[in-house]
Phi, psi and omega in degrees: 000115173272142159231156180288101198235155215233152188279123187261003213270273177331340167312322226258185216105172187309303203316293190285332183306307184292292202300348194245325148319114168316295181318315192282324181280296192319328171285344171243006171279318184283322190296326198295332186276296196280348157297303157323303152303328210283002194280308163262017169312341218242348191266180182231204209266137200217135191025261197290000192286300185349275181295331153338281183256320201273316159242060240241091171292004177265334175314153208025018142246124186251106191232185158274330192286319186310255206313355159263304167329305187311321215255313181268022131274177196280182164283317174276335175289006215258337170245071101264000217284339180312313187273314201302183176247238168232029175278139208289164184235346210194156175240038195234128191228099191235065178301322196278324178286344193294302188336298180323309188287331192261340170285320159315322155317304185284337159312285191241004195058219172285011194277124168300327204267359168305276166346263187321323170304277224284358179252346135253032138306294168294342163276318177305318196262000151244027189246346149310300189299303189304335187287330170259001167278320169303327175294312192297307180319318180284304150359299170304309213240350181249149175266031143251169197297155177321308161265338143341270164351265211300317165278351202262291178329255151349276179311328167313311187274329157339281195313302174309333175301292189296349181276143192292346163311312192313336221279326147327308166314329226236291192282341081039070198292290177318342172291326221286037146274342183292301185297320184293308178285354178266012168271327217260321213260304194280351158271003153254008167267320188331313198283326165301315159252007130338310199280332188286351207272302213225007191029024197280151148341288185299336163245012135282022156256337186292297194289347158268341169303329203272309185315319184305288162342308234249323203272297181293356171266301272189136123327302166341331162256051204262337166317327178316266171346311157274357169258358167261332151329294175313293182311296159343274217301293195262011239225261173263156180062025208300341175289338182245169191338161173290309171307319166236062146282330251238261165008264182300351186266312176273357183277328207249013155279309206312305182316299196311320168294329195272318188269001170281320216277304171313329166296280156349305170325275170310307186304331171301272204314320175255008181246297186109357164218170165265313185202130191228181188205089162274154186252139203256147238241334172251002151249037148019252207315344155297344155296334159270022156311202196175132194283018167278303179304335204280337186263325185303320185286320189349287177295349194268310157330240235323327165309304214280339183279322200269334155335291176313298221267347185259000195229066202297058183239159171022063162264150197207160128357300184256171137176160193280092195236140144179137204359119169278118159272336169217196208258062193250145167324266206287357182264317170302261148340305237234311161282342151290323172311296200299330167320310209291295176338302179301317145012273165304308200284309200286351150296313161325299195286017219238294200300326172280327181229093250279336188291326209281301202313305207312338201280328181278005163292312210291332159323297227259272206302345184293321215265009182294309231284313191266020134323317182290121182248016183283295185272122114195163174280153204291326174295349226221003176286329195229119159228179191293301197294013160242030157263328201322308167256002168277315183335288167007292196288298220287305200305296174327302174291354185250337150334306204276291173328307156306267182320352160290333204268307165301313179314308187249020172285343208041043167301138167282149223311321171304331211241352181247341177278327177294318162280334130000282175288305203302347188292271176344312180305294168322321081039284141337278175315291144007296178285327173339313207265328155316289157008280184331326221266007211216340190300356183175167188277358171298310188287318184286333170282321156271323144342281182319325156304325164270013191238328195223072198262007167242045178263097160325320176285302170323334197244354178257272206311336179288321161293283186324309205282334180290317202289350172270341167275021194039028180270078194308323185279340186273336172301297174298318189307323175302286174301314139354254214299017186251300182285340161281343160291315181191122212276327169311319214302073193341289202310315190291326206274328189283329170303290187277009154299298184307337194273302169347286193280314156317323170298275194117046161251072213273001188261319209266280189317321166291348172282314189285328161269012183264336193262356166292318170314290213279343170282336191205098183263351139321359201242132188290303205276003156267019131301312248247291173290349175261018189264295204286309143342280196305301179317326186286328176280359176094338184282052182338302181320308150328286184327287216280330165319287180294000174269316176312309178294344174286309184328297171291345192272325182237071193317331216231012170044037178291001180263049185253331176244041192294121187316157174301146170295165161226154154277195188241112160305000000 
């Protein structure tokens, strides 16, 4: 086992004294995130931001009945609870965003541009943190030197910051569970390794609490446990026996296993389940998926995520990604060669360099949970924002490679800091411009369109935004190209049904909703709507049939008040 060491002897100076001081790297480190980021201050509330903030009932009451909805619903069923009944809307149990939103709330108000300051705030306080759990991991585990440690450390967090996959997490108002909860999870592996340190009580308790925090904002942290196993097993200690690495790995696991179970717990008690999938209603077809397709995507997922974090380019909202259905050469075959391939090479480098292991735990274990591409909509498997905490890693290896590069480029002390910054700087730029894609629903969509043009969801919002600009024929045409992807599609068919019928083309709109009845005979309100439709053509009987089954399914008429469609944070 080799480590990566760098000539300190050309370093040294005023120059590396100031750049190798902690305070002066945390200080250009929050300035490189608020120089950066300040860009999307400026956007304003875009798609799930609706429900999020803007029609968001839970925000300013701090009662006990708010906070028993937060803690027994589901996440989304949790801002319907005024209208809605108590049926799950999500398999998704997130109390702490809820949590978040009524102190954000109680902060800045409806104001967007508040919103977006506290979500690069929280990007900022988590490219803190990744820059000392890297500094404390090299520390533990590496022979290098103290400023070494602290700049490798620093650059590292840089990378994590400034890359341009972040600027969804970060510009992005509905996203901000990603920095918080990778706040909540990188301030509790800090603390484990605090605890390896000091053996105290109080702070392995501290760090299963945060891991508590962490969980309950983010399914993700649920990651925790493995990256300390990993760290245990392959990491620290490496001189002594296999067993008790074994050992100490399941004994420093145990808080972390304790405060997953309390999770579980609660998430059991408001769901009524552990894991789930619901099925959504604009991807039909994804009902015949399969946990074979689901093994089948991996490699090609995994190809197209080390695409995002090594290529900082044309990142989108969307993109045209989805379920490998079958055993095809380029879909298949061909992204497992390079798996396995890529594999290899990164184990060959894990065994010379102990900085290589630490960077690929922070790669590899972040990004399993969204392998399972089983809970996710078929549109909805490859986004920026599930990168969000593997960066940890990515930044770390591109940290090690650059001073790898300078060492044996022999660049001089002006010449490895002078590239340094130009990377960053790009980097920088780059996210600048992501940043731009988010600013308003014009932008984010048509972008998301030129990236992703067989995308359904894009082609539903792209039809709404015509239809508030009232061009109706670009509203069917939109929904049209929606319905060319799967002829099923409720929201396209019922959207454009609505269009129908605003036209007084009442033959297209009852086609459209008799075939939403038949797709879902259950839903009060594709009866409702189709009552109404039929009554305009004169078929009272009709008419009044479909109003009784609305009636009956839903005596209280709730479907006057139906949630917004959302994505998944």
């Amino acid at each position: 086992m080799h480590a990566i060491t760098v000539d300190t002897a050309r370093l040294s100076g005023p120059i590396t004294a100031t750049l190798s001081s902690r305070r002066n790297l945390v200080s250009a480190l929050v300035l490189l995130v608020l120089g950066t980021y300040s860009s999307s201050l400026a956007g304003d509330f875009v798609y799930d931001d609706r429900r999020v903030v803007v029609a968001n009932p839970l925000v300013g009451h701090w009662d006990w009945h708010t906070l028993g909805v937060i803690f027994t619903r589901d996440y989304w069923a949790a801002y319907n609870s005024v209208s809605g009944g108590g049926q799950i809307e999500s398999f998704y149990y997130r109390p702490f965003v809820h949590m978040y939103e009524l102190v954000a709330y109680s902060l800045v108000g409806r104001n967007a541009i508040g919103w977006h300051l506290l979500s690069v705030l929280l990007h900022a306080l988590a490219a803190i943190l990744v820059m000392l759990v890297l500094e404390k991991s090299l520390a533990a585990a590496s022979s290098l030197e103290a400023k070494q440690r602290r700049l490798v450390a620093a650059l590292a967090a840089a990378i994590f910051a400034l890359h341009p996959v972040q600027g969804e997490a970060v510009a992005w108002i509905s996203a901000f569970a990603n920095p918080l909860g990778s706040v909540f999870s990188l301030g509790s592996f800090y603390c484990y390794l605090r605890y390896r340190e000091s053996r105290k009580a109080l702070v392995i308790a501290a760090a299963a609490v945060l891991m508590a925090a962490a969980v309950l904002t983010k399914e993700t942290g649920l990651v925790l446990p493995g990256l300390i196993i990993a760290h245990e097993l392959f990491i620290f200690d490496r001189e002594r026996a296999l067993s008790a690495r074994i050992r100490a790995a399941a004994i420093m696991a145990l808080p972390f296993a304790g405060a997953a179970a309390v999770y579980f717990v609660l998430r059991y008690r408001a769901l009524n389940v552990l894991v789930g999938k619901e099925a959504n209603l604009n991807f039909p077809d994804d009902a015949s998926l399969s946990l074979l397709d689901t093994l089948r995507t991996v490699p090609a997922l995994l190809l197209a995520y080390l695409r995002l974090a090594l290529m900082p380019l044309k990142h989108s909202m969307m993109y045209d990604f989805g379920p490998v259905r079958s055993f095809g050469g380029f879909s298949f075959w061909l992204p497992l060669a390079l798996c396995i391939a890529l594999g290899g090479l990164l184990i060959y480098f894990c065994k010379r360099w102990i900085e290589i292991r630490i960077a690929a735990a922070w790669m590899l274990i972040p990004i399993l949970p969204h392998l399972n591409t089983s809970v996710f909509s078929s549109e909805e498997i490859l986004h920026d924002r599930f990168l969000y905490l593997s960066m940890v890693g990515v930044g770390l290896l591109g940290a090690i490679a650059m001073m790898a590069a300078a060492k044996r480029l022999q660049f001089a002390r002006l010449g490895k800091i002078s590239i340094a910054a130009l990377i960053l700087i790009g980097l920088s730029l780059s996210t600048v411009g992501q940043n731009m894609k988010w600013g308003s629903e014009a932008a984010l969509w048509t972008h998301a369109a030129a990236n992703a043009p067989n995308s359904r969801i894009t082609h539903m919002a792209l039809g709404r935004m015509a239809e508030e600009r009232q061009d109706y024929q670009r509203a069917l045409e939109e929904y049209d190209a929606a319905l060319r992807v799967n002829p099923d599609i409720i929201d396209a068919l019922n959207d454009a049904g609505l269009v129908y019928a605003r036209l007084g083309r009442w033959d297209e709109a009852i086609a459209n909703f008799e075939h939403i009845t038949a797709l879902t005979p259950n839903k009060a309100v594709a009866h409702f709507n189709l009552s109404v439709a039929y009554a305009a053509q004169k078929r009272y009987a009709d008419a009044a049939r479909e109003q009784q089954i609305a009636l009956s399914l839903d005596p209280g008429q709730k479907w006057r008040t139906q949630p917004e469609p959302q994505g998944q944070h």
